[in-house]
C-alpha atoms as an extended CHARMM CRD file, in Angstrom:
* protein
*
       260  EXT
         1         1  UNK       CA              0.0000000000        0.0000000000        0.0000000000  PROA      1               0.0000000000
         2         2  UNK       CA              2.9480000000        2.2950000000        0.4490000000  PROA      2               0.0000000000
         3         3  UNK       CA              3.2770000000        3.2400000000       -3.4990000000  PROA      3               0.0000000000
         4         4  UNK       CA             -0.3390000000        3.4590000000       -3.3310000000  PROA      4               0.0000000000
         5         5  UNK       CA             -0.9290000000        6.3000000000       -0.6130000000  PROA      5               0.0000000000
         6         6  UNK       CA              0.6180000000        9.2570000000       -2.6440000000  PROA      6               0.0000000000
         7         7  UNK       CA             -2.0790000000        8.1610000000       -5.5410000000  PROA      7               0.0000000000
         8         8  UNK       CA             -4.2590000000        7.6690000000       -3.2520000000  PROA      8               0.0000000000
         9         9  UNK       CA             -3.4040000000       11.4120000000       -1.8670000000  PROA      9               0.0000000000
        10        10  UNK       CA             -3.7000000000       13.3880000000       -4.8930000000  PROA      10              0.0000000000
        11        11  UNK       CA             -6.9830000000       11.4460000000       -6.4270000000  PROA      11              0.0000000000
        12        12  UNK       CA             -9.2740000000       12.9330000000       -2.7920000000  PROA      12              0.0000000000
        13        13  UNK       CA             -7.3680000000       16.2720000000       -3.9230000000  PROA      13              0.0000000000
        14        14  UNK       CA             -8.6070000000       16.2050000000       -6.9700000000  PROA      14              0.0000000000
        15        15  UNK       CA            -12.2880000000       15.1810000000       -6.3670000000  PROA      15              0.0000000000
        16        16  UNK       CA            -12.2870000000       17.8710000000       -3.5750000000  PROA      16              0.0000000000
        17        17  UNK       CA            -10.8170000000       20.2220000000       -6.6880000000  PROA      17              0.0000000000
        18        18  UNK       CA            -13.4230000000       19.4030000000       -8.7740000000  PROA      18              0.0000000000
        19        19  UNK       CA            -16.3170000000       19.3280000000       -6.1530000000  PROA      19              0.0000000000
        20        20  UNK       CA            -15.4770000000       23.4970000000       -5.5850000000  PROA      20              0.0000000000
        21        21  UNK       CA            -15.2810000000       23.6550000000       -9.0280000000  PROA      21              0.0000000000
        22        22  UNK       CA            -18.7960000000       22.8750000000       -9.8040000000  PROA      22              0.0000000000
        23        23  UNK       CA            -20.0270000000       24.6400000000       -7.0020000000  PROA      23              0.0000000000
        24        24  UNK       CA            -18.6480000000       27.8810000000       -7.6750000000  PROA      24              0.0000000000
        25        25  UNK       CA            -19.3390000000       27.2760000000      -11.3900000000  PROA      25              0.0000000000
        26        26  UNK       CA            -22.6440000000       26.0440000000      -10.9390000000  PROA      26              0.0000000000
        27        27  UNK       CA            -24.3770000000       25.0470000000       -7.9900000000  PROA      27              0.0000000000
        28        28  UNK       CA            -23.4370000000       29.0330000000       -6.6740000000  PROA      28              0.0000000000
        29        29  UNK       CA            -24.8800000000       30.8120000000       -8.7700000000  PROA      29              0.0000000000
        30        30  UNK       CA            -28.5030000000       29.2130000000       -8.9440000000  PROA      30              0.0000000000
        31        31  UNK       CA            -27.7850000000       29.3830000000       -5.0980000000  PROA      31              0.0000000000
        32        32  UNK       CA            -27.8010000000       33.5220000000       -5.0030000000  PROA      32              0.0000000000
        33        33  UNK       CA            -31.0850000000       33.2810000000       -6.5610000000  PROA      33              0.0000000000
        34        34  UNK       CA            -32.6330000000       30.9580000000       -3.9440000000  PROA      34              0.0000000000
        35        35  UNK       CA            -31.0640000000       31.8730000000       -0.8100000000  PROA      35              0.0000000000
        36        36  UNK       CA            -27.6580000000       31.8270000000        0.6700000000  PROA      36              0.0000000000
        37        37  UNK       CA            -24.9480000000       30.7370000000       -1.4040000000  PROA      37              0.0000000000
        38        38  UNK       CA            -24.8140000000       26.8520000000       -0.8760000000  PROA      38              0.0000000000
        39        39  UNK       CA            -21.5730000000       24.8980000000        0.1760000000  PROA      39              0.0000000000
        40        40  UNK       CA            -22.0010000000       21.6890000000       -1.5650000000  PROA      40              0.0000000000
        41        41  UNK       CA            -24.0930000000       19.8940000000       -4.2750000000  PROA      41              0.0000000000
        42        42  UNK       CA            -26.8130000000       18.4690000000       -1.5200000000  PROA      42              0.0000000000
        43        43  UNK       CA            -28.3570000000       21.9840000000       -0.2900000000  PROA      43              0.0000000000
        44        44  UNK       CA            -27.8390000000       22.9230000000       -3.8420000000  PROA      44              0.0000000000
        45        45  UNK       CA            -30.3220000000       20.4500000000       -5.0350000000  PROA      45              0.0000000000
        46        46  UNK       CA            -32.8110000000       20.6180000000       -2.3170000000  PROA      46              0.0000000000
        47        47  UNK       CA            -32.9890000000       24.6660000000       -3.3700000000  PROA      47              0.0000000000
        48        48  UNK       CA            -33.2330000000       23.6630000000       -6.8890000000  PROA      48              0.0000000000
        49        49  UNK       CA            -36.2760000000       21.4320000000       -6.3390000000  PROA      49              0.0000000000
        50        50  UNK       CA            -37.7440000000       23.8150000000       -3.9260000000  PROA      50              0.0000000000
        51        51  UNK       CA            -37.4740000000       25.9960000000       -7.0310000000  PROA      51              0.0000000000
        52        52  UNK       CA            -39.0890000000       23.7900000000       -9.3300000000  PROA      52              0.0000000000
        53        53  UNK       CA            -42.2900000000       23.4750000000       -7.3340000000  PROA      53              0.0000000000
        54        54  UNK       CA            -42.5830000000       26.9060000000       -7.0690000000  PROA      54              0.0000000000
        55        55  UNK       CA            -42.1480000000       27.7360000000      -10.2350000000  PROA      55              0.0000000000
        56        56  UNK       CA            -45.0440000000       25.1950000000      -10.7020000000  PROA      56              0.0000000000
        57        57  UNK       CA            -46.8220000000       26.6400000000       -8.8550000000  PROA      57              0.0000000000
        58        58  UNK       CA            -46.8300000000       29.8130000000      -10.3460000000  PROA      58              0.0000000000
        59        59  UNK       CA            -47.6490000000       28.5190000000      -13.8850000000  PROA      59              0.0000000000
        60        60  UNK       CA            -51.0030000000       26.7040000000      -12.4310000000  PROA      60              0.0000000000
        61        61  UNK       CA            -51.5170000000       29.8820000000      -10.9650000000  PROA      61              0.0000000000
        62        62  UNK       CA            -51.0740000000       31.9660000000      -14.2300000000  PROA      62              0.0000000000
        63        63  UNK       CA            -53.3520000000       29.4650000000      -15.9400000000  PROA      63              0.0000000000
        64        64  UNK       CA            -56.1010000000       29.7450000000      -13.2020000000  PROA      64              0.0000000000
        65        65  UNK       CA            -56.0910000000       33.9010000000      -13.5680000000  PROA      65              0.0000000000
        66        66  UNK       CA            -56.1340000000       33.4610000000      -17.5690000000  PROA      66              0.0000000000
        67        67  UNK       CA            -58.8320000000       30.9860000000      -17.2760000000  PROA      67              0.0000000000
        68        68  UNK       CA            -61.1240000000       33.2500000000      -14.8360000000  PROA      68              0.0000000000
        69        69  UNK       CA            -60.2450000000       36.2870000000      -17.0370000000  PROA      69              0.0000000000
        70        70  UNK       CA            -61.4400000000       34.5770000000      -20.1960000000  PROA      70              0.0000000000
        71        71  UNK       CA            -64.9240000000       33.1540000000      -18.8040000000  PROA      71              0.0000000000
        72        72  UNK       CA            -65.2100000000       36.5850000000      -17.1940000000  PROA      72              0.0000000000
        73        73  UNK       CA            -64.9880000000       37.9060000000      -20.5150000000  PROA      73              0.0000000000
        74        74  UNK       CA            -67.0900000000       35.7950000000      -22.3300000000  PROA      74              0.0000000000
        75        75  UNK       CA            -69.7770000000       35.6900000000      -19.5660000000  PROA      75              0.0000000000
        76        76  UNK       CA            -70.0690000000       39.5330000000      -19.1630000000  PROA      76              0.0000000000
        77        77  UNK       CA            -68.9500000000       40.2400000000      -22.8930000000  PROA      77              0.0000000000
        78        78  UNK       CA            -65.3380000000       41.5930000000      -22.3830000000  PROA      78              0.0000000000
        79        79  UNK       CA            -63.6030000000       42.8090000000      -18.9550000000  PROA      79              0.0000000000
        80        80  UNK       CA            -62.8290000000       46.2200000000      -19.6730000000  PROA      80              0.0000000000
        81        81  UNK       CA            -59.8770000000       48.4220000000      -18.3290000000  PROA      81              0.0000000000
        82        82  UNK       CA            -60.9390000000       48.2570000000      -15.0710000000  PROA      82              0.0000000000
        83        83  UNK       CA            -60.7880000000       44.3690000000      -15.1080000000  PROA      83              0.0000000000
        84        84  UNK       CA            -57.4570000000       44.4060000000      -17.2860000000  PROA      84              0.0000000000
        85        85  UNK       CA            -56.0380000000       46.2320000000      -14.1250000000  PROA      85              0.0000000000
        86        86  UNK       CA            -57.1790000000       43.5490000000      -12.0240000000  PROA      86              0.0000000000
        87        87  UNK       CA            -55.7060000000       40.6280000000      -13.9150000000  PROA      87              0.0000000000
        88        88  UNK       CA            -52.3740000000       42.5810000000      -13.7700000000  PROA      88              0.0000000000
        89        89  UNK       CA            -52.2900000000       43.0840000000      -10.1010000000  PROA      89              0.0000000000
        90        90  UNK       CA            -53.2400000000       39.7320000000       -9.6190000000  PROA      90              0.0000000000
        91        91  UNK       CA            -50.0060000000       38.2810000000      -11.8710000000  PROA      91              0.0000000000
        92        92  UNK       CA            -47.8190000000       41.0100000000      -10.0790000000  PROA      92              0.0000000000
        93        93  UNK       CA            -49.3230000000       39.1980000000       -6.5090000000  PROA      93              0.0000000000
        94        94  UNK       CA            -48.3500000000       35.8400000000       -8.0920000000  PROA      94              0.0000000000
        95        95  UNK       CA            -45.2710000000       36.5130000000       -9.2460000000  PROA      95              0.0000000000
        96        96  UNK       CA            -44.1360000000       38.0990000000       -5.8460000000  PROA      96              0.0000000000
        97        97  UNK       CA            -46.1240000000       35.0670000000       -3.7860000000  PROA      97              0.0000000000
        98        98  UNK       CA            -44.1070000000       32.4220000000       -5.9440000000  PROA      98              0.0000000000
        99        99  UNK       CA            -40.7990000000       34.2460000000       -5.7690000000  PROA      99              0.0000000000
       100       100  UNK       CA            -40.2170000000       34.2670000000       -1.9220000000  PROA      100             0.0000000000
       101       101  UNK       CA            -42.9170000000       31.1160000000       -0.8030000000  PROA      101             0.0000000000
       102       102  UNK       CA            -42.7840000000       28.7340000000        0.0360000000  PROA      102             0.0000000000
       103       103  UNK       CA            -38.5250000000       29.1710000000        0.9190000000  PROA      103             0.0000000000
       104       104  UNK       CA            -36.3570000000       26.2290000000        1.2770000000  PROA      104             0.0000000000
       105       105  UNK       CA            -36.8680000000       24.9810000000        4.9250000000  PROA      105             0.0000000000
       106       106  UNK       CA            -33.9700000000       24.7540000000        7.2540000000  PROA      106             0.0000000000
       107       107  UNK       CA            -34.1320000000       21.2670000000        8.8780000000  PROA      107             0.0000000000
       108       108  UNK       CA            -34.3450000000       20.9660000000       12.0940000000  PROA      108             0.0000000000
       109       109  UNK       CA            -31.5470000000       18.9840000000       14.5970000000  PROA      109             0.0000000000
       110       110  UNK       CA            -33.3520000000       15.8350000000       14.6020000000  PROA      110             0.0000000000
       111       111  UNK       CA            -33.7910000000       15.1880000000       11.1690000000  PROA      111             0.0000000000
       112       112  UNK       CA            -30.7170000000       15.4780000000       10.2630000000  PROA      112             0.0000000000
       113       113  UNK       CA            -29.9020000000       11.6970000000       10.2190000000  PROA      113             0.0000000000
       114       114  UNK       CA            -33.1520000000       10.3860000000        8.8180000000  PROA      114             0.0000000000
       115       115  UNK       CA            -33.5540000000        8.9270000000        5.5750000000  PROA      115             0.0000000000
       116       116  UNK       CA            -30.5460000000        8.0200000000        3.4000000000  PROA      116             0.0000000000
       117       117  UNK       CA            -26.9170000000        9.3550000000        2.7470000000  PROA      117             0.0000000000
       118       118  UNK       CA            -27.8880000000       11.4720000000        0.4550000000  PROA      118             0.0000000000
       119       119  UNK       CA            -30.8180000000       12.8080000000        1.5670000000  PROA      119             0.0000000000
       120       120  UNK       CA            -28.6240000000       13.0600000000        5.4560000000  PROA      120             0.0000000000
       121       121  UNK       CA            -25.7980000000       14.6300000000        4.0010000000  PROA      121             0.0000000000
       122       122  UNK       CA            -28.2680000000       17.6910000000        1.9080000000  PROA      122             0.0000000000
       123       123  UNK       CA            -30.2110000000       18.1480000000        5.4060000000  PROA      123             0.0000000000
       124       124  UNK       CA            -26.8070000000       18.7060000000        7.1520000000  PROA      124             0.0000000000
       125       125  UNK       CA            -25.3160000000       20.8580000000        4.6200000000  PROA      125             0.0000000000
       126       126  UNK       CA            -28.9110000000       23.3770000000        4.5360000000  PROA      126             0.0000000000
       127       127  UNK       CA            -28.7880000000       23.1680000000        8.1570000000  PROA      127             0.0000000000
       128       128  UNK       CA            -25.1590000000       24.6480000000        8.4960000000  PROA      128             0.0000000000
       129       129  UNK       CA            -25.7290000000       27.1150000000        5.6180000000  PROA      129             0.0000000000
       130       130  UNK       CA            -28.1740000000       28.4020000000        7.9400000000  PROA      130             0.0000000000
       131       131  UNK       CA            -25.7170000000       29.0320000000       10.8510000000  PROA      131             0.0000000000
       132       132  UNK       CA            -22.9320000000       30.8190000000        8.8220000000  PROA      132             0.0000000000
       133       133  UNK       CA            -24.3490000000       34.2780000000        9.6890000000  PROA      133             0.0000000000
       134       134  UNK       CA            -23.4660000000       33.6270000000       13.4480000000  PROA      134             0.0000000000
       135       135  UNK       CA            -20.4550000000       32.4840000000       12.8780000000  PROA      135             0.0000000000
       136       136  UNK       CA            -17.2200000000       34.1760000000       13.0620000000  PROA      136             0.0000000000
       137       137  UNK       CA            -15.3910000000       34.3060000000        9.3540000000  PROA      137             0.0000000000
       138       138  UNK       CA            -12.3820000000       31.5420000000       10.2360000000  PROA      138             0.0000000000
       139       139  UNK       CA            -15.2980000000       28.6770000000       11.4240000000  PROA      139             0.0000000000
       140       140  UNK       CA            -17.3410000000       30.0770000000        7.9640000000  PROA      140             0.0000000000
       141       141  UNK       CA            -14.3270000000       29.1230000000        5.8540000000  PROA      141             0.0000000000
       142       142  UNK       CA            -14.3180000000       25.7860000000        7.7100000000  PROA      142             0.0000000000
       143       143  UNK       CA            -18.3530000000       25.3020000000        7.2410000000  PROA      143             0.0000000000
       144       144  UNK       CA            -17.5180000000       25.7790000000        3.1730000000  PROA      144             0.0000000000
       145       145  UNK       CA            -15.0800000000       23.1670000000        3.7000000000  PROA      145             0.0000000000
       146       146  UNK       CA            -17.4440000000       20.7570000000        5.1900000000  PROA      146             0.0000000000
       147       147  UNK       CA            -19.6610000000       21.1080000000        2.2670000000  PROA      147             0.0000000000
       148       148  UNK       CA            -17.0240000000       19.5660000000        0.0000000000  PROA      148             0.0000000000
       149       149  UNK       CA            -15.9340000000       16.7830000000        2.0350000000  PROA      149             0.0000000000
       150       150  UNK       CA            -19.8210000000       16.0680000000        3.3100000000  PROA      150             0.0000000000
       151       151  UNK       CA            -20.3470000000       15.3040000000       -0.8890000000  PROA      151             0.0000000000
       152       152  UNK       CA            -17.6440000000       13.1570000000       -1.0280000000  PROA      152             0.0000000000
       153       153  UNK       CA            -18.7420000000       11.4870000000        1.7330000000  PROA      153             0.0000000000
       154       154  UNK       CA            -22.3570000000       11.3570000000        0.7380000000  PROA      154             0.0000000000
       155       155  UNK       CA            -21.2410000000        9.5740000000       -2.8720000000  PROA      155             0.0000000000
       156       156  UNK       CA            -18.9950000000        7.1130000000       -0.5310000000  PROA      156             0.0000000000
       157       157  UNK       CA            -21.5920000000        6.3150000000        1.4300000000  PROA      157             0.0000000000
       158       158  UNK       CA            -23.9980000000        5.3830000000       -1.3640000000  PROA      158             0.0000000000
       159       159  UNK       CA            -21.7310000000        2.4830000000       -2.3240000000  PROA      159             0.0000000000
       160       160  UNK       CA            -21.8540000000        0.7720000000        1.4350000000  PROA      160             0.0000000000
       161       161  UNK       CA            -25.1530000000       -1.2820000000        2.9030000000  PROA      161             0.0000000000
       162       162  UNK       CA            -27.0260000000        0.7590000000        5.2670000000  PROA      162             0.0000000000
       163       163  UNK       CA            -26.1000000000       -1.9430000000        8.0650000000  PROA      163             0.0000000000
       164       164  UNK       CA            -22.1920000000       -1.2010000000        7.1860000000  PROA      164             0.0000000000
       165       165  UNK       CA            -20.5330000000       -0.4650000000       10.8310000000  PROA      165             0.0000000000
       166       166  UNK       CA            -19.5250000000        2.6710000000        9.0550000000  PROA      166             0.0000000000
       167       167  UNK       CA            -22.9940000000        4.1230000000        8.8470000000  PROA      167             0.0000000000
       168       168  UNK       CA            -23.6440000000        4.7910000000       12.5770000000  PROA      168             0.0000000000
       169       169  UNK       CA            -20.5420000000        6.6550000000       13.0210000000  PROA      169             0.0000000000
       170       170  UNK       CA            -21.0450000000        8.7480000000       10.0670000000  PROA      170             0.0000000000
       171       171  UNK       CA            -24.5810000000        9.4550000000       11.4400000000  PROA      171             0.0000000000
       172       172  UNK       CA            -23.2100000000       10.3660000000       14.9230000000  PROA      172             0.0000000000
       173       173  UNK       CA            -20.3280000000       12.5580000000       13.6830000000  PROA      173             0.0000000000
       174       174  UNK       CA            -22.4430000000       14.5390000000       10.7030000000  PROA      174             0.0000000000
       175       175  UNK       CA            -25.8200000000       14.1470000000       12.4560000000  PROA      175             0.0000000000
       176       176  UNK       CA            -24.5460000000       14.7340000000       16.2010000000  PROA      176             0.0000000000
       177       177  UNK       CA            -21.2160000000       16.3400000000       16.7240000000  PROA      177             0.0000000000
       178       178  UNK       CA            -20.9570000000       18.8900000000       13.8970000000  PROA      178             0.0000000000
       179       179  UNK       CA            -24.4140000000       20.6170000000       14.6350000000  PROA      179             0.0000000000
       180       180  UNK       CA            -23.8880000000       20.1830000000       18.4240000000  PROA      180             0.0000000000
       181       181  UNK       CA            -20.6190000000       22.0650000000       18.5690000000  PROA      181             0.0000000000
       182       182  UNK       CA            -22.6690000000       24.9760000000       16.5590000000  PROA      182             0.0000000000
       183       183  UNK       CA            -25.2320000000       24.6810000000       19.4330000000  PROA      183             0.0000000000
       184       184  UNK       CA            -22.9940000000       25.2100000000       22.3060000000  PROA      184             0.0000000000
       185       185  UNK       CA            -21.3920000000       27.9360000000       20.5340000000  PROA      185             0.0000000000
       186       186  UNK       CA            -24.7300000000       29.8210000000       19.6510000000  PROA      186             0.0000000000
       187       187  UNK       CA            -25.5220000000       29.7030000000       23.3030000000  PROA      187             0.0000000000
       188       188  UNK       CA            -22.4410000000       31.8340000000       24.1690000000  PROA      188             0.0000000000
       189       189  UNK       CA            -23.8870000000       35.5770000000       23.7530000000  PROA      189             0.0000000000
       190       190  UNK       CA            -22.2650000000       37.0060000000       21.2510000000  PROA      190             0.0000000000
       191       191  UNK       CA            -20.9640000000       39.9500000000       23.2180000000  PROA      191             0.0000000000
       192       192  UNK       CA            -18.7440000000       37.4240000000       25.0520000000  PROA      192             0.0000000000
       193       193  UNK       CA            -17.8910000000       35.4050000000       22.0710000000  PROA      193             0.0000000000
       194       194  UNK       CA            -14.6050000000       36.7810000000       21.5080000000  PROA      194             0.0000000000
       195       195  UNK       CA            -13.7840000000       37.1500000000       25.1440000000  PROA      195             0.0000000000
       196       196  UNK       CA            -10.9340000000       35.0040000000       26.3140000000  PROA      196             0.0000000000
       197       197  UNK       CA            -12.2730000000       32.3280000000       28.6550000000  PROA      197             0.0000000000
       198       198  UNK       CA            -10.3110000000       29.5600000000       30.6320000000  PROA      198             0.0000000000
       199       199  UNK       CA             -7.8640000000       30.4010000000       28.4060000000  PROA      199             0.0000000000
       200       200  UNK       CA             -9.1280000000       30.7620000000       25.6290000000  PROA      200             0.0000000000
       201       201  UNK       CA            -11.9880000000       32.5040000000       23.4760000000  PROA      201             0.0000000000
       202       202  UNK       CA            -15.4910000000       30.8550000000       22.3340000000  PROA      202             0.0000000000
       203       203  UNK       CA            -14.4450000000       31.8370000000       18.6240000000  PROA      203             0.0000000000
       204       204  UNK       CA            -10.9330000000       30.4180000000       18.3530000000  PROA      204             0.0000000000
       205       205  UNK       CA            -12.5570000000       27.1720000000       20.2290000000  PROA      205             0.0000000000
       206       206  UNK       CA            -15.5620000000       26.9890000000       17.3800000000  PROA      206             0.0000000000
       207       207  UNK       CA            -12.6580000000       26.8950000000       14.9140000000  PROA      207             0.0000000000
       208       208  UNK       CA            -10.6390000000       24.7410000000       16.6150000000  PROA      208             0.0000000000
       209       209  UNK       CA            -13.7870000000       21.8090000000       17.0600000000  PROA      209             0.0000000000
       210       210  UNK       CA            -14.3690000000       22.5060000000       13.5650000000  PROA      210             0.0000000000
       211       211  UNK       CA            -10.8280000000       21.6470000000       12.4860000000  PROA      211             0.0000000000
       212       212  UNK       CA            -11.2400000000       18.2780000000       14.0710000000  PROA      212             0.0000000000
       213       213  UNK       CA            -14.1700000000       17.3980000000       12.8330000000  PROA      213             0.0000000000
       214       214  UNK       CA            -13.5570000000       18.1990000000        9.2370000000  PROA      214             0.0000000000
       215       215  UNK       CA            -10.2540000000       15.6530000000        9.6100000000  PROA      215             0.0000000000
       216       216  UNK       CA            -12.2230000000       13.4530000000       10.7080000000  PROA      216             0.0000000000
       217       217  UNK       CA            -14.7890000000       13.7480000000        8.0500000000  PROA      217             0.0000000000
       218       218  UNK       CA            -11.9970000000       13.4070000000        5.7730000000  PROA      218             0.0000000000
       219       219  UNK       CA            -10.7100000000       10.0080000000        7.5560000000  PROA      219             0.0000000000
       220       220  UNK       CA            -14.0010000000        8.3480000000        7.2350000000  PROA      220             0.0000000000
       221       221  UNK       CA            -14.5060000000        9.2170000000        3.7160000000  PROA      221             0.0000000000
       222       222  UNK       CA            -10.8390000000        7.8360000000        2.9390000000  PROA      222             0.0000000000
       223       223  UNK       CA            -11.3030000000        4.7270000000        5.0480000000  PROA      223             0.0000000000
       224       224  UNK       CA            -14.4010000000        4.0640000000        3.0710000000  PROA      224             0.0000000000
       225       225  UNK       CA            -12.3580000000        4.8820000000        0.0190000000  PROA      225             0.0000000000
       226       226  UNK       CA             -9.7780000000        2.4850000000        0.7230000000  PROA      226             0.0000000000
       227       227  UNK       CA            -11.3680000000       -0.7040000000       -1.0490000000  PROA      227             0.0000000000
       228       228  UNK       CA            -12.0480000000        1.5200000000       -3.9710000000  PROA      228             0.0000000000
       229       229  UNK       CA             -8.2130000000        2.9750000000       -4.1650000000  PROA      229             0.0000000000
       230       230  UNK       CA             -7.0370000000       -1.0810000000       -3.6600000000  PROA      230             0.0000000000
       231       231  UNK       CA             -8.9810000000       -1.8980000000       -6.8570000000  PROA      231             0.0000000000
       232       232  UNK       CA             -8.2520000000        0.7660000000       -9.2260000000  PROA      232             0.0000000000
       233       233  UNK       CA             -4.0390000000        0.2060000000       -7.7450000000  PROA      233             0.0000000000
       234       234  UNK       CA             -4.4760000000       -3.2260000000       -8.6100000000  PROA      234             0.0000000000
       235       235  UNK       CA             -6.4800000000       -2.8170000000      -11.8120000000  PROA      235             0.0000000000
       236       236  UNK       CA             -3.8540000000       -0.1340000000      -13.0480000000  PROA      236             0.0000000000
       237       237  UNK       CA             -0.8760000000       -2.2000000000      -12.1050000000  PROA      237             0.0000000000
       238       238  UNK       CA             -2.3870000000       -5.1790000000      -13.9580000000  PROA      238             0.0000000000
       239       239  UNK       CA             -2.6980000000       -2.7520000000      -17.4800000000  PROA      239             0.0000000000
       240       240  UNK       CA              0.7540000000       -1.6870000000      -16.7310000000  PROA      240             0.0000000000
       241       241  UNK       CA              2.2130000000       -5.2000000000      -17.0070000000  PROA      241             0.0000000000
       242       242  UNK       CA             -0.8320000000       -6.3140000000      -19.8660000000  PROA      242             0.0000000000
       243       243  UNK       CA             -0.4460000000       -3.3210000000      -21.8220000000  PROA      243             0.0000000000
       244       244  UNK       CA              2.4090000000       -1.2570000000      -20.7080000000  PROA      244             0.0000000000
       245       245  UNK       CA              4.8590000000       -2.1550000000      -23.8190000000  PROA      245             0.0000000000
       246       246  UNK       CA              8.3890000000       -3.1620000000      -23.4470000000  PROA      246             0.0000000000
       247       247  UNK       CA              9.2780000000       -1.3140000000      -20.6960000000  PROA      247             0.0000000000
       248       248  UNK       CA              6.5840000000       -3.3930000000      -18.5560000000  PROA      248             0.0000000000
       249       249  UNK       CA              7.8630000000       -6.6190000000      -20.5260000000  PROA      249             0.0000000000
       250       250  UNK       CA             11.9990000000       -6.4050000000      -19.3110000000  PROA      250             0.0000000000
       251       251  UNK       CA             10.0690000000       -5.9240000000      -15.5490000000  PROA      251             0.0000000000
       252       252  UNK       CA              8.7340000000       -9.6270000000      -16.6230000000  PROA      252             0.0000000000
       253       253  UNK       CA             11.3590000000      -10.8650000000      -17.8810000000  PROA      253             0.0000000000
       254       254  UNK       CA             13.4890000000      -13.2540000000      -15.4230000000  PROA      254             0.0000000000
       255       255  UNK       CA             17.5990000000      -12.8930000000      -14.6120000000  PROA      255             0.0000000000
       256       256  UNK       CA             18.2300000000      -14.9980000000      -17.6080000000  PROA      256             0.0000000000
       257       257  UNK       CA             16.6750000000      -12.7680000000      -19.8640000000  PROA      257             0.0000000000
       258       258  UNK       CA             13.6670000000      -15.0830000000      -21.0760000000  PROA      258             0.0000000000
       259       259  UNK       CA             10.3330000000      -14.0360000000      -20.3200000000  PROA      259             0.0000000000
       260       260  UNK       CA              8.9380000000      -15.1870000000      -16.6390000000  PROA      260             0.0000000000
């Protein structure tokens, strides 16, 4: 595993490259239109959907007020200015209902780790998009962070059973720890928040928690990545010696120069 592990090393980087890449390219921008900007592809979706329906709703909505104005008109023989005016504020009211209701709704602690990975890992990351207005800047950077790694866990987790040992430990630390050190730190009033206490101040300990518990986010998803890395190490190894040319064939090839 040792020639594996620097690989191994710069494949997560890359993912976790790629993961901000799309979100700042994509999944951010939709994001300013429907709310906070959202740190990872989970929130992102859950806004997009909440969207969706709303922009469904709307449409039924226009339909209904061009249905009403059109049997108005035929029933009473046209609707006049007067009724024009009406139809107009009633689109206006529509469009202004539809474009703030109903808003994406911030979960609340306990659901956090229902339902599956993916649908634990979007609740978590809505939920701590929601707290990054208390927080101070350095534990905001961090909360970005955690979007990244909670999608890379998320698509790790899909390939597992749900009765994998891993799962309950994942639920505790993204269900239980992350939004529980953001509770005890939004009980702290914020005058006293960057007041040193016991040596120390409630901001620089928010950051520090926060620190640990995006390693360790990190560990699980590369301990659940391990089998995967194994694989593809072996599988490219393999194509090195099946396909690699003559280079791979001399490596073959014993001390008396036949093949092995």
């Amino acid at each position: 595993m040792a020639d594996t592990t620097p690989q191994s090393d710069r494949i997560l980087r890359e993912a976790k490259t790629s993961l901000a890449v799309q979100r700042d390219g994509g999944t951010h921008r939709p994001g300013q239109a429907m709310g906070p900007r959202s740190i990872g592809r989970g929130s992102a979706e859950l806004k997009r959907k909440n969207l969706i329906k709303r922009a469904k709703g709307l449409g039924l909505t226009l339909l209904a007020i061009m249905a009403a104005m059109t049997v108005a008109g035929i029933v009473i023989g046209g609707i006049g200015f007067a009724g024009v005016m009406m139809v107009f504020a009633a689109v206006v009211a529509a469009v202004l209902f539809f474009a703030f209701v109903p808003k994406t709704k911030t979960p609340k602690r306990a659901e956090l780790t229902l339902g599956n990975p993916q649908q634990m890992v979007a609740r978590t990351e809505l939920w701590l998009e929601a707290q990054r207005p208390a927080l101070p800047p350095p534990a905001v950077a961090i909360v970005d962070q955690l979007g990244v790694q909670l999608d890379a866990l998320g698509l790790q987790l899909q390939t597992i059973d749900a009765g994998h040992p891993a799962m309950a430990e994942v639920r505790e630390l993204v269900g239980e720890y992350i939004p529980e050190t953001i509770d005890n730190y939004r009980k702290v009033p914020a005058a006293l928040r960057s007041e040193e206490y016991a040596g120390n101040t409630a901001d620089a300990r928010l950051t520090e928690s926060l620190t640990k518990l995006s390693g360790e986010v990190d560990r699980v998803t590369r301990r659940l990545a391990e089998g995967a890395l194994d694989d593809l190490a072996i599988k490219t190894r393999y194509l090195e010696y099946r396909y690699g040319g003559a280079e791979a064939l001399e490596d073959m090839r014993g001390a008396d120069g036949k093949p092995g």
